[in-house]
C-alpha positions, 0 to 999 in steps of 0.5 A, a space after each residue: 128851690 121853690 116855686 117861684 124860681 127864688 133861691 134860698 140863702 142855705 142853697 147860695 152858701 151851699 154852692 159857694 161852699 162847693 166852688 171854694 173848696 174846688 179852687 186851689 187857690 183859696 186852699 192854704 195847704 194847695 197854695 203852700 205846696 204849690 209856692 214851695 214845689 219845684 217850678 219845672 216838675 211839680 209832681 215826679 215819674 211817680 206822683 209824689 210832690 218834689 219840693 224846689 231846689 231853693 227849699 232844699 238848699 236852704 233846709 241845708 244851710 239852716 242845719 248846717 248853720 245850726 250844726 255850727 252854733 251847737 258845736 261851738 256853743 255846747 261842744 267847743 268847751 274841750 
């Protein structure tokens, strides 16, 4: 800062670049586990993330649904 009192356009980006990078919000990767973590319990006993019981099920019905295509596409010809 100079003299003056007048603050340099490299320290107003400097110090947006410090609030944006603290804000979850504004993270892609914050906001992605957040959206995909279970709503009650983000975090369990041992600090690890928990994802949400919807993403689990869906996870096993696109791999069961998948399983089910492979099987009659490729391995039903017997």
């Amino acid at each position: 800062m100079d003299t003056q009192g007048n603050i340099s356009p490299q320290e107003v980006r400097h110090a947006l670049r410090r609030i944006y990078l603290s804000d979850a919000e504004t993270n892609l990767q914050c906001s992605l586990l957040a959206s995909l973590s279970d709503e009650l319990k983000p975090i369990d006993e041992k600090g690890r993330w928990k994802p949400s019981p919807s993403l689990i099920l869906t996870l096993v019905l696109l791999c069961a649904l998948l399983g089910v295509f492979v099987y009659f596409s490729v391995g039903g010809r017997g």
